[in-house]
C-alpha positions in Angstrom: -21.9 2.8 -25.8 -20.0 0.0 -27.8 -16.9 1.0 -25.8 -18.3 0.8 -23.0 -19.4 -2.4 -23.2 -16.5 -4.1 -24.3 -14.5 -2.3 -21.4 -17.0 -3.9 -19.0 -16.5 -7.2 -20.5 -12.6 -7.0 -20.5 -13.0 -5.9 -16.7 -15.6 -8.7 -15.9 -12.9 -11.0 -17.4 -9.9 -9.4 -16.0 -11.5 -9.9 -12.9 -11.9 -13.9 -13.2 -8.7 -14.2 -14.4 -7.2 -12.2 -11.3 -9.6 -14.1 -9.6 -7.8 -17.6 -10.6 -4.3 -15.8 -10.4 -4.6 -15.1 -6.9 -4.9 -18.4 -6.2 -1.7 -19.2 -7.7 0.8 -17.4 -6.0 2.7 -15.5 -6.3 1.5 -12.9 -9.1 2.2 -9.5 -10.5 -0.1 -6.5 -10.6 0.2 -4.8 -14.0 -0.4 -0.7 -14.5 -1.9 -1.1 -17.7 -2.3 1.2 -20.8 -0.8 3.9 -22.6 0.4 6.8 -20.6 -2.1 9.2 -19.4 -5.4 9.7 -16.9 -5.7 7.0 -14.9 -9.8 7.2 -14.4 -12.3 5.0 -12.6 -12.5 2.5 -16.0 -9.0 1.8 -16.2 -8.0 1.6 -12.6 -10.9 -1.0 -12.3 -9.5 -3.0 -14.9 -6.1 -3.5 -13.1 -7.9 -3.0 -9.5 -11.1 -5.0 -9.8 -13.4 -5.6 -6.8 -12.4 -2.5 -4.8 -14.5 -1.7 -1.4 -13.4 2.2 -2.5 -11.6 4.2 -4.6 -10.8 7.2 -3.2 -8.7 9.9 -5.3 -9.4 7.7 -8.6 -12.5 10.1 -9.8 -10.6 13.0 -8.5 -7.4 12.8 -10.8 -5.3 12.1 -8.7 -3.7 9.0 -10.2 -2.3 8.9 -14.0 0.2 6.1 -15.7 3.7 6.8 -16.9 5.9 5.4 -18.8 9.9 5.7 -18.0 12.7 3.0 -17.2 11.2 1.3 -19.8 7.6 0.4 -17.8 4.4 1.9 -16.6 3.9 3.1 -13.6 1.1 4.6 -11.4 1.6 8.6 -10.7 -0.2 9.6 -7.4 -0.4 13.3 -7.5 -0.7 14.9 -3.9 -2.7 17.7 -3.5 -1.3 21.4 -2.2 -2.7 22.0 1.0 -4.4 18.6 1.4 -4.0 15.4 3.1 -6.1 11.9 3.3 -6.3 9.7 0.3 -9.8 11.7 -1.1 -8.6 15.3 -1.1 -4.8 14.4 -1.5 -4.2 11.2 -3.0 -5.5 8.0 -3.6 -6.7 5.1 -1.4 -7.7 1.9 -1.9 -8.2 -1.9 0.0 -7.7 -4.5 -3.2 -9.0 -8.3 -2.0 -6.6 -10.9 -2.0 -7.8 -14.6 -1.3 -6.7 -14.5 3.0 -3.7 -16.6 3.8 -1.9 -16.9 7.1 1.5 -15.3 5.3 1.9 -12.7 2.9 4.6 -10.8 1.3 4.2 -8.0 -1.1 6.6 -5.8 -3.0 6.7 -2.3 -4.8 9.6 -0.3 -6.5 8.3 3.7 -5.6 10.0 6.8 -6.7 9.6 10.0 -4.8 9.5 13.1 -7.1 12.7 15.5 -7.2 11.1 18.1 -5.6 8.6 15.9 -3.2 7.7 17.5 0.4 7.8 14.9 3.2 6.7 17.6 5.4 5.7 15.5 8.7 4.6 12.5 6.4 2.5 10.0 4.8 1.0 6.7 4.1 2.7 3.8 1.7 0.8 0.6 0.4 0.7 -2.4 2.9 -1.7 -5.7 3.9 -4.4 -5.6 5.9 -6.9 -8.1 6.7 -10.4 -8.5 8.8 -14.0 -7.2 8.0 -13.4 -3.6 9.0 -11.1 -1.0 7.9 -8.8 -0.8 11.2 -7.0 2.6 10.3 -7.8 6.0 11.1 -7.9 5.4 15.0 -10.1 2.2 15.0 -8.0 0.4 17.1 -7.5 -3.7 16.3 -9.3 -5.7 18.8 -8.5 -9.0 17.6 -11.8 -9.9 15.7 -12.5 -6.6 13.3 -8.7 -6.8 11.2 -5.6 -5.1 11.4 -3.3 -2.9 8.5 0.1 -2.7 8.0 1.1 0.1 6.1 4.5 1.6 5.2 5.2 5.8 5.9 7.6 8.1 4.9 8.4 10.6 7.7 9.7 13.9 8.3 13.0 14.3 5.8 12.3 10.5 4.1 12.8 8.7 7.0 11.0 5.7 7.4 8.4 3.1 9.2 6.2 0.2 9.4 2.5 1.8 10.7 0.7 -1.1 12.0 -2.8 -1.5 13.9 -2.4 -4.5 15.8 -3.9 -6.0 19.0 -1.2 -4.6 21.6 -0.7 -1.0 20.5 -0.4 1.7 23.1 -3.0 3.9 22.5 -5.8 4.5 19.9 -3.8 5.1 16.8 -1.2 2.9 14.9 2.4 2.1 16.2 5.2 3.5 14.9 8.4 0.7 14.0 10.9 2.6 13.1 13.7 2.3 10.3 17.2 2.9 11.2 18.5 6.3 11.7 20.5 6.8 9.1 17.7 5.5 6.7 16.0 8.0 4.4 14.3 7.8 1.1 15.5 9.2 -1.5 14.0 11.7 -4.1 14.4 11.0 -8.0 15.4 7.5 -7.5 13.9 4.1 -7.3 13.5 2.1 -4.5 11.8 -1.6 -3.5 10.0 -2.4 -0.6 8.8 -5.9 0.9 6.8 -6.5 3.4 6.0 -9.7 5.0 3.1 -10.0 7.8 2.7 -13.3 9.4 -0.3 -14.2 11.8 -0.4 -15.5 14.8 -1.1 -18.3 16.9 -4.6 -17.8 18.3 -3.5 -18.1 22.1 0.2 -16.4 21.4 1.9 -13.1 20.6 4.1 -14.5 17.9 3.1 -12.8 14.7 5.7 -11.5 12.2 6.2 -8.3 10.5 9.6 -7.6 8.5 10.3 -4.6 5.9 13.0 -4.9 3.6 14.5 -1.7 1.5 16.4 -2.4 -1.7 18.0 0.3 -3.7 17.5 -0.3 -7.3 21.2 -0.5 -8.2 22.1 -2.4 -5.3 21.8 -5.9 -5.3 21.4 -6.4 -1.5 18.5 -5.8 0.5 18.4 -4.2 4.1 16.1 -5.4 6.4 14.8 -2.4 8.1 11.8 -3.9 10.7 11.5 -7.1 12.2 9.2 -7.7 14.6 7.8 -11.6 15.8 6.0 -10.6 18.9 2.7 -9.0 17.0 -1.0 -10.3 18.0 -2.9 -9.3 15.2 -5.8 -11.6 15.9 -7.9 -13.8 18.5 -10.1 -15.0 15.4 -9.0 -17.6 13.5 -10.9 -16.5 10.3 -8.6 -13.2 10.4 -6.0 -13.4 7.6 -3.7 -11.1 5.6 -6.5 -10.8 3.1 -5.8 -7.4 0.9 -3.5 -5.0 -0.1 -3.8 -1.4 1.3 -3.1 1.0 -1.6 -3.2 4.0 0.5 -1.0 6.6 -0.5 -1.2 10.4 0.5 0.0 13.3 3.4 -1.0 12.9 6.7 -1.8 13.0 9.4 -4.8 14.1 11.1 -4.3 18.0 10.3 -3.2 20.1 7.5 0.0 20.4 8.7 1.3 17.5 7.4 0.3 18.7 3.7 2.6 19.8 1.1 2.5 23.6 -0.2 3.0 22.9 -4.1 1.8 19.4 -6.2 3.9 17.1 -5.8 4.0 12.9 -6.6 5.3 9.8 -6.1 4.9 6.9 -8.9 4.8 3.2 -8.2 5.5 0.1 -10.5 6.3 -3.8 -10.2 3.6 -4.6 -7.7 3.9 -8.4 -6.6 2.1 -10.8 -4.1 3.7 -13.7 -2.3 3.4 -16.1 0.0 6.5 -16.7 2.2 7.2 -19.7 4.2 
């Protein structure tokens, strides 16, 4: 009972002083701990103020320790896909802002299974969660969500006003890009709004490999209406990370993972 106690305290003020720090931009999101199970109590401490948590009380998450840092282990499930049954998902609330960039260093197991593919943390924004074929209308949000696709290739998966049908659009990598297995990689993302009464919103995607000091821009698109609201802003980051997909032949056959460090939120001019 005593332990639990003080972990609620540390959590309540974890939480104000995230609070304060995401007013100050930018700022880091730390995987905290020793190594290890990654359950609902710890995750909330990094992760406070979470609409869901889905995979955390699973085990599907743990922390590692390796290149001389923690990071998060999502464990995808055999035979599984969605972030419940084979992985994890969550929507973490940033204070809304016009312009956001965020970036992640991810490294795909050796023996990882892209099958068809899966879902990648991005920003989202609105009052609803616009994923999962709830199209963007211009006054319920819109998400923005990185995929891996059949044999590591790559793509921005966004649910904006314009897309052609009821599901997210696809914008693609280059051809020749593929992630790589057993090796790190960064990712930014930027997502700007738009003008009310104009289709001139921003998404770009850069790609960086760890020992390269050069970054590739893979997406850049300034054509995007995500909104017709003014109160819709890039106002969370979408942890969502799993297979799939809408059938269970995007899942993997054996358990398989991905781990994820250096989280960081911007703002970008």
């Amino acid at each position: 009972m005593k332990n639990d106690l003080i972990l609620i305290l540390v959590s309540v003020l974890f939480f104000c002083f995230q609070s304060c720090r995401a007013a100050e931009f930018p700022f880091d999101i730390a995987i905290s701990g020793e190594g290890g199970s990654y359950d609902v109590k710890r995750w909330k401490v990094d992760w406070p103020g979470c609409n869901f948590e889905d995979g955390v009380a699973e085990g599907h998450a743990s922390v590692v320790h390796h290149s001389n840092r923690n990071w998060l282990r999502v464990k995808c499930s055999p035979n599984q896909i969605g972030p419940e049954k084979g992985g994890v998902g969550w929507r973490w609330p940033l204070e809304g802002r016009e312009r956001i960039e965020l970036s992640y260093t991810l490294q795909f197991a050796d023996d990882f299974e892209f099958v068809k593919g899966g879902k990648l943390p991005g920003l989202s924004g609105g009052p609803k969660s616009v994923t999962g074929g709830n199209p963007a209308d211009g006054k319920n949000g819109f998400s923005a969500r990185i995929m891996w696709r059949k044999e590591g290739r790559g793509e921005a998966y966004v649910y904006h006003m314009d897309q052609p049908d009821k599901y997210g659009q696809s914008f693609s990598f280059p051809d020749d890009f593929r992630f790589p297995r057993g090796e790190p990689i960064e990712i930014t993302l930027r997502v700007g709004m738009n003008r009310l009464d104009q289709a001139d919103g921003s998404i770009q995607v850069w790609v960086r490999r760890c020992d390269d000091a050069a970054s590739m821009k893979v997406v850049d698109r300034n054509n995007v209406r995500w909104r017709t609201d003014k109160t819709i802003l890039v106002d969370s980051l979408l942890c969502e990370v799993f297979h799939g997909g809408n059938d269970l032949s995007w899942a993997p056959q054996q358990t398989c993972s991905i781990d994820f460090t250096a989280f960081r939120v911007a703002i970008f001019e």
